[in-house]
C-alpha positions as CSV (number, residue, x, y, z in Angstrom):
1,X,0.8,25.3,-54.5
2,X,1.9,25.2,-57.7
3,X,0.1,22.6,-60.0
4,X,2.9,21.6,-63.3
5,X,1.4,20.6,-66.1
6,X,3.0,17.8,-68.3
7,X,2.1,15.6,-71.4
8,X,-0.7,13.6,-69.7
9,X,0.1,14.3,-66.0
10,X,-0.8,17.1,-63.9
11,X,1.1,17.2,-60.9
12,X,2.8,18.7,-57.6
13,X,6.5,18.3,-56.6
14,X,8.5,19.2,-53.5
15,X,11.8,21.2,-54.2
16,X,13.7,18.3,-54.7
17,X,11.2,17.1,-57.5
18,X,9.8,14.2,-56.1
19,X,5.5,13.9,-56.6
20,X,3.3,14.9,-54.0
21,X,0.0,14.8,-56.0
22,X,-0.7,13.5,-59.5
23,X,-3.4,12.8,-61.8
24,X,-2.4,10.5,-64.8
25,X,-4.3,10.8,-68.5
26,X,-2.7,8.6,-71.4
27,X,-4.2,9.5,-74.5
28,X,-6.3,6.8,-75.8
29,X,-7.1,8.8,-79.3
30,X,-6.6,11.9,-80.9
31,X,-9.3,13.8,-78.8
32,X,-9.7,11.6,-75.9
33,X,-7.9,10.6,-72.4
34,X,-8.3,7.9,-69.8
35,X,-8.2,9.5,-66.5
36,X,-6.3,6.6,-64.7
37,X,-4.9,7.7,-61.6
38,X,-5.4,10.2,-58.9
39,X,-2.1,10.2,-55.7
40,X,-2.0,12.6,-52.8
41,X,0.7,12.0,-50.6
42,X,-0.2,11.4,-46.8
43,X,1.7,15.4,-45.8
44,X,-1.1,16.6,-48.2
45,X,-4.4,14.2,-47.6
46,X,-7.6,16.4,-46.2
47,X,-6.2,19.8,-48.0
48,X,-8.8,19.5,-51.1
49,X,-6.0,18.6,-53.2
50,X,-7.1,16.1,-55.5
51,X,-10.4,18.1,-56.0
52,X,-7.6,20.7,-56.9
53,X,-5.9,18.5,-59.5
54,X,-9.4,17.7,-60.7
55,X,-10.2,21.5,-61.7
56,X,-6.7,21.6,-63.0
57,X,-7.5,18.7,-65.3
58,X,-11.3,20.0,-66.3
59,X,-9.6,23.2,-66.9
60,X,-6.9,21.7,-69.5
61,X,-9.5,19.4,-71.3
62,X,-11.5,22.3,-71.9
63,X,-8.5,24.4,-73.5
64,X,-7.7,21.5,-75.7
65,X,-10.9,20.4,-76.5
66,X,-10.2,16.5,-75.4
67,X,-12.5,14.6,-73.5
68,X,-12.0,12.1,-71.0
69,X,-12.8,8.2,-70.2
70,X,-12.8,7.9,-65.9
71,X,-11.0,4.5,-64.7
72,X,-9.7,6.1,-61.7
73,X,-12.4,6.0,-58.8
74,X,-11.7,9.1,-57.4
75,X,-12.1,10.6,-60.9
76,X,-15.7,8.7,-61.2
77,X,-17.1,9.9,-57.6
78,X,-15.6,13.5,-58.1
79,X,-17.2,13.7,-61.5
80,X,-20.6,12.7,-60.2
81,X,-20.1,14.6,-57.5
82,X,-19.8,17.6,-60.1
83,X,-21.9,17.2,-62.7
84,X,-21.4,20.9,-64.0
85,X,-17.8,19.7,-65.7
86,X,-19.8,16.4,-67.7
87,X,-19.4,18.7,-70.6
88,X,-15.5,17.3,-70.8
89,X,-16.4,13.3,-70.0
90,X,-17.1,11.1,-73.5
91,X,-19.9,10.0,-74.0
C-alpha cells in the first residue's frame, strides 16, 4: 500500500485516484498543524490502516520539525494510545 504524501494530507488512492484513507493537517502556523481528520474507507476498515497513516504522519512531523494540535478523535485516542510519539504533539 502506498501512502502519497501531499501539502497537509497523507493519503491512499485506488488506481483511478479516488481516496481510500486520509488524514487531513491544515497548517495553523508556521511550525504547527491541526490534525483534523482521519477516513478509512469500509474495503479497508480492520487492516490497521489508520494506525498506518498515523506513523506516516508522526514520521513527516518529525522530518519537518512541526508539531501538531489533535481535533480528530481518532488522532486523540491513537496518540494516547502511543505515548512514545508525544514528542511531535504541542504543548
Amino acid at each position: 500500500m502506498e501512502f502519497v504524501h501531499n501539502k497537509n494530507q497523507i493519503a491512499v488512492y485506488t488506481p483511478d485516484y479516488l481516496v481510500v484513507a486520509e488524514v487531513t493537517f491544515p497548517a495553523i502556523d508556521a511550525g504547527c498543524v491541526d490534525v483534523n481528520h482521519t477516513y478509512v474507507d469500509d474495503v479497508l476498515r480492520g487492516q490497521g490502516i489508520a494506525g498506518k497513516l498515523m506513523e506516516e504522519l508522526v514520521s513527516e512531523l518529525r522530518q519537518s520539525g512541526q508539531k501538531a494540535v489533535l481535533t480528530c478523535p481518532y488522532a486523540v485516542k491513537w496518540f494516547e494510545k502511543h505515548p512514545e510519539h508525544a514528542d511531535v504533539l504541542k504543548k
